[in-house]
C-alpha positions as CSV (number, residue, x, y, z in Angstrom):
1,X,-71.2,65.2,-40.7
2,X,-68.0,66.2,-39.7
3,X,-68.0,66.8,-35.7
4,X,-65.7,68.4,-33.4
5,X,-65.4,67.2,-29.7
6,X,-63.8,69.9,-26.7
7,X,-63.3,68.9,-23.5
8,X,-65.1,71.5,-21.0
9,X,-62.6,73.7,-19.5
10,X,-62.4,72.7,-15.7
11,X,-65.2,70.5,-17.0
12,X,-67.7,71.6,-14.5
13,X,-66.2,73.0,-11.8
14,X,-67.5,74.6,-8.4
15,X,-67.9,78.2,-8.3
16,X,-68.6,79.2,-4.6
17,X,-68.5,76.3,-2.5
18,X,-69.0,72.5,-3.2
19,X,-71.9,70.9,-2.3
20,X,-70.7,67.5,-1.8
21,X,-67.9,65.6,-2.7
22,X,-69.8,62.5,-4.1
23,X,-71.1,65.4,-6.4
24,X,-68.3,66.6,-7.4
25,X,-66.4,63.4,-8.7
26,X,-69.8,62.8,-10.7
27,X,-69.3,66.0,-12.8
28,X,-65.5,66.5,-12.5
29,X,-65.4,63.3,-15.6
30,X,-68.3,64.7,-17.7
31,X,-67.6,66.0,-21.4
32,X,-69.7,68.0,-23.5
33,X,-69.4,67.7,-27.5
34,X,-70.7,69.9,-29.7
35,X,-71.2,69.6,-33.9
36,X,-69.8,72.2,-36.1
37,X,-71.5,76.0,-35.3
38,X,-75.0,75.8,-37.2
39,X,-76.7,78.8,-35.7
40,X,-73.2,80.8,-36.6
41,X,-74.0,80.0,-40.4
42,X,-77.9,80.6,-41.0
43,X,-78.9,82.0,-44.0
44,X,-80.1,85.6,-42.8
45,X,-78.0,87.7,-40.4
46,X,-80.1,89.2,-37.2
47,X,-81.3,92.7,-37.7
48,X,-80.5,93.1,-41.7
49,X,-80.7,92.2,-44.8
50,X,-77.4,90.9,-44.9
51,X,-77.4,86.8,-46.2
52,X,-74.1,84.8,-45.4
53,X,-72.1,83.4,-47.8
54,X,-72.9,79.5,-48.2
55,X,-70.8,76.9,-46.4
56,X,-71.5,73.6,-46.0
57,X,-70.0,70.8,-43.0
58,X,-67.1,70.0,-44.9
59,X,-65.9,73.9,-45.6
60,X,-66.7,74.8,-41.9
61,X,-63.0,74.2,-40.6
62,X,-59.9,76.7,-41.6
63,X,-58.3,73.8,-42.6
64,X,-60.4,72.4,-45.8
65,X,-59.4,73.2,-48.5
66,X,-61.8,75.9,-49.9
67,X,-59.9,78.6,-52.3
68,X,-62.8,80.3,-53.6
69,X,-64.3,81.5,-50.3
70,X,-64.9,85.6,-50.1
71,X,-67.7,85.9,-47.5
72,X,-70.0,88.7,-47.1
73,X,-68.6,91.8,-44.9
74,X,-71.1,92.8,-42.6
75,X,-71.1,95.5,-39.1
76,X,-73.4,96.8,-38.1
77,X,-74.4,100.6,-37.8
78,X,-74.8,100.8,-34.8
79,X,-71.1,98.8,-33.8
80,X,-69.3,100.8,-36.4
81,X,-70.5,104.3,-34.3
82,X,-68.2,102.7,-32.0
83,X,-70.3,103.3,-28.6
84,X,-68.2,102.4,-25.5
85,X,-68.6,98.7,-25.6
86,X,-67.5,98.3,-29.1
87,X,-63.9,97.9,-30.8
88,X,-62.2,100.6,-33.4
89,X,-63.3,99.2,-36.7
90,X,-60.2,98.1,-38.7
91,X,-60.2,101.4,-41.1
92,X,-59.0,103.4,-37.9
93,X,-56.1,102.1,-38.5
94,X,-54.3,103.5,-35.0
95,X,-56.6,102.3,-32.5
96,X,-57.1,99.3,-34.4
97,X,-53.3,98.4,-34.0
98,X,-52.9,99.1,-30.3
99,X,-55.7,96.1,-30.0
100,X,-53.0,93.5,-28.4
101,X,-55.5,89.7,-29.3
102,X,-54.9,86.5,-27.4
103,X,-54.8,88.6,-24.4
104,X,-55.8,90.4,-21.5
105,X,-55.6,93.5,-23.8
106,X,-55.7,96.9,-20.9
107,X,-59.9,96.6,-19.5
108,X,-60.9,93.9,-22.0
109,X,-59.9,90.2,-21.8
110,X,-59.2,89.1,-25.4
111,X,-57.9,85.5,-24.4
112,X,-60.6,82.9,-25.4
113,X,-61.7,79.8,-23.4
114,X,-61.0,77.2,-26.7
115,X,-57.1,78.3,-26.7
116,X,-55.2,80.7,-29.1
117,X,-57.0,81.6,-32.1
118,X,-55.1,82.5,-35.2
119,X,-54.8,86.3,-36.7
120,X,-54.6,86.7,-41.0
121,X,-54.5,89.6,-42.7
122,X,-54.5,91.8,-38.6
123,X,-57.6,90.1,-38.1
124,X,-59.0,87.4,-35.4
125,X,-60.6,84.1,-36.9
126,X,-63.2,82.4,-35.6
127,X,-61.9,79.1,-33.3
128,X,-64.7,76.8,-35.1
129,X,-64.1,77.8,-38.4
130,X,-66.1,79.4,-41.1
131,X,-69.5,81.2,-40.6
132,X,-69.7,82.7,-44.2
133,X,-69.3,86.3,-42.8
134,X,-66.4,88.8,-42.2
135,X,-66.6,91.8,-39.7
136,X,-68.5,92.0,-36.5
137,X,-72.3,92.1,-37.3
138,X,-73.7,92.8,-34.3
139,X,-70.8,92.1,-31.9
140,X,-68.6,95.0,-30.0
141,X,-65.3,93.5,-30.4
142,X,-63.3,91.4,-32.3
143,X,-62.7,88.0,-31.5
144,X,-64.0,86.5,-28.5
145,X,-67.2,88.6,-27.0
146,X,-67.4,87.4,-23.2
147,X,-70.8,86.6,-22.2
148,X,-72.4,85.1,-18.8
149,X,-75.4,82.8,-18.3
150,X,-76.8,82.0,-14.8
151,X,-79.3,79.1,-14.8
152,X,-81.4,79.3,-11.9
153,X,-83.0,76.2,-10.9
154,X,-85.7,74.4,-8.6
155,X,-87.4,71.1,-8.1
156,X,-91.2,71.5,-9.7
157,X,-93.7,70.7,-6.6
158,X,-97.4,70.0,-6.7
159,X,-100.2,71.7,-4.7
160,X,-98.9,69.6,-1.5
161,X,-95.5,70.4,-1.8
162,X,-94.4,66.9,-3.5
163,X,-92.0,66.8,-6.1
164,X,-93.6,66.6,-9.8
165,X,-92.5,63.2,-10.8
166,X,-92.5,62.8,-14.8
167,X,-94.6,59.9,-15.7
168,X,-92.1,58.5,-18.7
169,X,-88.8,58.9,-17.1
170,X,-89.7,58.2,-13.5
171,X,-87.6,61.3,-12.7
172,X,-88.3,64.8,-11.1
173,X,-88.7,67.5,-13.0
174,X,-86.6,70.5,-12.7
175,X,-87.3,74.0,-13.6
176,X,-85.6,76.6,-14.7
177,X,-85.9,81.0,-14.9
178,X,-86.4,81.2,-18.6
179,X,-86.2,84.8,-20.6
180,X,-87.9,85.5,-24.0
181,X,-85.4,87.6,-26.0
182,X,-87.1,90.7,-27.3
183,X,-84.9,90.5,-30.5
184,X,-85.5,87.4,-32.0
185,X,-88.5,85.9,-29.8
186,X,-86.5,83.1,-28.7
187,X,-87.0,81.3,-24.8
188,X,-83.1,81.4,-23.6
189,X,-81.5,81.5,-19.9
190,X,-81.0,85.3,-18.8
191,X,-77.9,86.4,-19.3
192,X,-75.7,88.8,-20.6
193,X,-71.9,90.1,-21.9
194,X,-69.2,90.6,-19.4
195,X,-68.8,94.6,-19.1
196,X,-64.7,95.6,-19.2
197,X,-62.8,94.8,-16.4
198,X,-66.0,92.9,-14.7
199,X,-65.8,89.6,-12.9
200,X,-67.5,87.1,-14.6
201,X,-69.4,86.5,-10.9
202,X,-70.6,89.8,-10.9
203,X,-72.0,89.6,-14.3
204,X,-74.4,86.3,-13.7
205,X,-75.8,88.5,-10.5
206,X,-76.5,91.6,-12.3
207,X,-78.1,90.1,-15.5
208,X,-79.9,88.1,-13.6
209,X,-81.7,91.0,-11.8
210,X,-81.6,92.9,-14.8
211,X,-83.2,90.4,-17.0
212,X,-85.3,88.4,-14.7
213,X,-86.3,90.8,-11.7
214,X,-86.2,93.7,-13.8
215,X,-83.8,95.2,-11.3
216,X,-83.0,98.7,-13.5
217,X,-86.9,99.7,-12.8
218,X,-87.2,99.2,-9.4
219,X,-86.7,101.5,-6.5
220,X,-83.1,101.7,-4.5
221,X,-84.7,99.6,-1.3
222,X,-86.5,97.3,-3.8
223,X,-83.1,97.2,-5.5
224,X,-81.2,96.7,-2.5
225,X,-83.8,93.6,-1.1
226,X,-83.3,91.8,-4.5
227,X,-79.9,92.6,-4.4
228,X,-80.0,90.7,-0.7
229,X,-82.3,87.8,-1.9
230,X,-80.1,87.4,-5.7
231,X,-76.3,87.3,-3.3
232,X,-78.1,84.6,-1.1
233,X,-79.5,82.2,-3.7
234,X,-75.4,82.7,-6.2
235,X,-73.3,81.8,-3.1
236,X,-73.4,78.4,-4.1
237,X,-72.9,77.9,-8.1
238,X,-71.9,74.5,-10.5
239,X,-70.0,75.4,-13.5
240,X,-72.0,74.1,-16.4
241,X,-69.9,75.2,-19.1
242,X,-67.3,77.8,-20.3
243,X,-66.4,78.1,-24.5
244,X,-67.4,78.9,-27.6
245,X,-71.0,79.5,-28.0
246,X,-73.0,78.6,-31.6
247,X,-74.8,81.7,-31.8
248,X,-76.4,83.4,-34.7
249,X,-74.6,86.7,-34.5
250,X,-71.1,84.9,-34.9
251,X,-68.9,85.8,-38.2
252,X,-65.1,84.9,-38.9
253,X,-64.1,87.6,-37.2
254,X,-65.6,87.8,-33.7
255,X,-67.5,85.2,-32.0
256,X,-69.6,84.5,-29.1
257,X,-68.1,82.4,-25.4
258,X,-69.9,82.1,-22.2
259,X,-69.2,80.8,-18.7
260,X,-72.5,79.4,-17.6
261,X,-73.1,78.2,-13.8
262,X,-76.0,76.8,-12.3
263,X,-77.3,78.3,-9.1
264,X,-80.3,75.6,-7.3
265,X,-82.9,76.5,-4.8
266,X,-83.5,72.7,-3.3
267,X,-85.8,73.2,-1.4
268,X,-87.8,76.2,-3.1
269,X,-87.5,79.3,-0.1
270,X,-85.0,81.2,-2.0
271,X,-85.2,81.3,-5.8
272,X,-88.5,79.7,-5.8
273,X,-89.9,82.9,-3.8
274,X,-88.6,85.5,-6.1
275,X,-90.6,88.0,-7.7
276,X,-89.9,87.3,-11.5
277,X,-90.5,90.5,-14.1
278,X,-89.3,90.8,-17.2
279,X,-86.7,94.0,-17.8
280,X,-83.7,95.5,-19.9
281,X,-83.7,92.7,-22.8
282,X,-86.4,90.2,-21.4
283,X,-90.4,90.2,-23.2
284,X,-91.3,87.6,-21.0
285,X,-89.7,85.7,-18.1
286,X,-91.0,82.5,-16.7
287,X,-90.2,79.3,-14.7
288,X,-90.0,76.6,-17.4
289,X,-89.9,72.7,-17.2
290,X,-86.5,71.3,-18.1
291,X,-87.1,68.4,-21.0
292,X,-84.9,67.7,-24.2
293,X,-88.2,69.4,-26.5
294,X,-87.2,72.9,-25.8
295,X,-86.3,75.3,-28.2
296,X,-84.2,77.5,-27.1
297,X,-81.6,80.7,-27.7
298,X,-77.9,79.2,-29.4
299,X,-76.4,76.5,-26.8
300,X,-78.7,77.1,-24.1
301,X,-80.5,73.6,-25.0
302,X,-77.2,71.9,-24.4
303,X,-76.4,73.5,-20.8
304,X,-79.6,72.3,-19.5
305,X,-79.0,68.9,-20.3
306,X,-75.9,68.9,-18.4
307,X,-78.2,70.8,-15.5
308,X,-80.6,67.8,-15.8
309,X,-78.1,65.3,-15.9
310,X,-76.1,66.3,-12.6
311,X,-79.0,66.9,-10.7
312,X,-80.3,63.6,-11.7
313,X,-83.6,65.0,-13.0
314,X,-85.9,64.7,-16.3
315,X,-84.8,65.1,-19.4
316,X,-86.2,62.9,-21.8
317,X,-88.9,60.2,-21.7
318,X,-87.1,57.5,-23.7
């Protein structure tokens, strides 16, 4: 299978401050690879009826050779209604040309984390390749969609307080806040898109609550007590990741990136102690053993196997 390997950008680096320096020169070397998007190429398109155009390994990248490709077009309804987080579509033509791509672009930041991405035909194309699908489908803009995904973690302790040791791997098992998506039923890390002119650390606090603590039903001194307890447990982060993201609502035209950061309560008295409800885009929220058998939401699989491996914990038993 044809593969493509990316350096992480500032390959794990600190957000906040760093927790040791012996730490930090164990993650600064770290890599991540990824295989060509899979997720960005199923079959059936979320939400509708839509099927992709078939591509296989080989036709993924811009550069093979593949003269008879004429993908599907697909937005959906709802994106082409153009609510306030979503792009002009490219038939209004005037505010479709005043989009400036490849760059901070007036409230929106159109640069993407993998490098300049090329334009044909006035359009943006997808950093990975082929996905078998021009337009947006479900995404807001073109090109890169900005996303954020905090990964909230704690040792797993037994009824005396002892750390669960996994019986295989001889290491401690971590756990994570885990979110099932009410869209496609999938167990992923809460997170969400990066709002216009939002730091990216303000977004993994607010989706967070949103998502996890179920922040938008609660009252304003509720709000204001998980807004305490949330800034306390993200002054200290680890940058997991930052790029692309293979994720099923991807098409030629606009894709998916996230920054994700770790944020870990050693010792339990912070995150551990948080009252966990699902809200805004979150069935289901639970804290979930972190082990390589997880099926999970687009990349999220892949971040918590960096998670496991700098915080020396379980991952697999062989």
């Amino acid at each position: 299978m044809l593969t493509l390997s990316f350096m992480l950008h500032k390959v794990l680096s600190k957000v906040g401050k760093m927790s040791s320096s012996s730490h930090s020169e164990a993650i600064s070397a770290a890599t991540l690879s990824r295989t060509i998007h899979q997720k960005a190429r199923s079959t059936s398109y979320p939400g509708s009826d839509t099927k992709r155009t078939f591509v296989n390994d080989e036709q993924v990248p811009w550069s093979s050779n593949f003269p008879e490709y004429n993908p599907v077009e697909y937005t959906a309804p709802v994106v082409k209604k153009q609510p306030v987080w979503a792009d002009a579509d490219i038939g209004n033509s005037a505010s479709f040309r005043s989009i400036s791509f490849n760059k901070v672009d007036g409230l929106v930041n159109r640069q993407s984390f993998e490098g300049i991405y090329k334009i044909q035909e006035r359009l943006p194309l997808n950093p990975i390749g082929r996905t078998g699908m021009k337009g947006r489908g479900l995404l807001g803009k073109w090109g890169p969609n900005h996303a954020a995904d905090p990964i909230v973690t704690r040792w797993k302790h037994d009824t005396s307080g002892n750390k669960v040791i996994h019986q295989l791997s001889k290491k401690p098992i971590l756990q994570f806040v885990a979110i099932q998506r009410r869209d496609t039923k999938e167990w992923a890390i809460p997170g969400g898109m990066v709002d216009n002119n939002e730091n990216v650390s303000l977004t993994l606090k607010r989706e967070f609550g949103e998502e996890a603590l179920n922040s938008l039903e609660t009252t304003d001194e509720q709000r204001k007590s998980l807004a305490t307890k949330i800034d306390q447990l993200f002054k200290e982060g680890t940058q997991i990741y930052k790029g692309y993201v293979d994720d099923h609502r991807n098409t030629d035209n606009a894709w998916m990136e996230t920054v994700a950061v770790n944020f870990h309560d050693e010792t339990g008295e912070s995150a551990g102690k948080l009252p966990l409800q699902a809200g805004d885009d979150a069935g289901n929220v639970c804290w979930m053993d972190i082990d390589a058998d997880l099926r999970l939401y687009a990349s999220h699989i892949v971040f918590l196997e960096k998670v496991a491996e700098i915080r020396n914990a379980h991952w697999k038993a062989n």
